[in-house]
N, C-alpha and C positions, 0 to 999 in steps of 0.2 A: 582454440576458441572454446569457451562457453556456452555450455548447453543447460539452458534455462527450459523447465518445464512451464509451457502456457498453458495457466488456470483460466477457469471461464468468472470472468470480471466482476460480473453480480457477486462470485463466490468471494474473490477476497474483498467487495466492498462489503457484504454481510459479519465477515470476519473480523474486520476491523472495527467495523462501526460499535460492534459490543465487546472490543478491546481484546481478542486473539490477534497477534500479530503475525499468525504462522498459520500454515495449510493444516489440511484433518492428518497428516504424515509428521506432523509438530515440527516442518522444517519453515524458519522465519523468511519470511517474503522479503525477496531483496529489492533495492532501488528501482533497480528495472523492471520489475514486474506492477511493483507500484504506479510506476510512471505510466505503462502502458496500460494500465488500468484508467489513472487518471483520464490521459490522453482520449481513452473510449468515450469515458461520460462528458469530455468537453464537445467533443463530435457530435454525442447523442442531447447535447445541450441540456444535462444532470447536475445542473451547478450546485444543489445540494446536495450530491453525494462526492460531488469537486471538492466543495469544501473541508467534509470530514476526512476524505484521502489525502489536501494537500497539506490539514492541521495536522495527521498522524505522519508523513512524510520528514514533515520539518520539527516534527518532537523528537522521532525515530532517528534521525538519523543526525540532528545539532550535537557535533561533540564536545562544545562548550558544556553544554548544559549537562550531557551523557557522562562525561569523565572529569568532573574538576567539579563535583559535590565537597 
């Protein structure tokens, strides 16, 4: 199994929002961490910061768009 480090949410919503896609350790935030991030601010009813997570989600990770420039 996979052992994912949980960051505290605020931290990678700040980090994304001014377009670092990776922790202060410059390892890139995977799926799931994203997701569970999301997940919090929909809970905490943060739909703007919902939205900048689920925009960089679906840039980040489309590999249409990612590989076949």
């Amino acid at each position: 199994m996979i052992s994912l480090k949980i960051l505290n949410k605020e931290e990678i919503f700040e980090r994304v929002s001014i377009g670092l896609p990776y922790d202060k350790n410059l390892k890139p935030y995977s799926k799931v961490q994203l997701e569970l991030a999301l997940n919090h601010f929909i809970e905490g009813e943060e739909y703007e910061k919902c939205k900048i997570i689920d925009d960089f989600i679906k840039n980040r990770f489309n590999h249409e768009d990612n590989y076949y420039k």
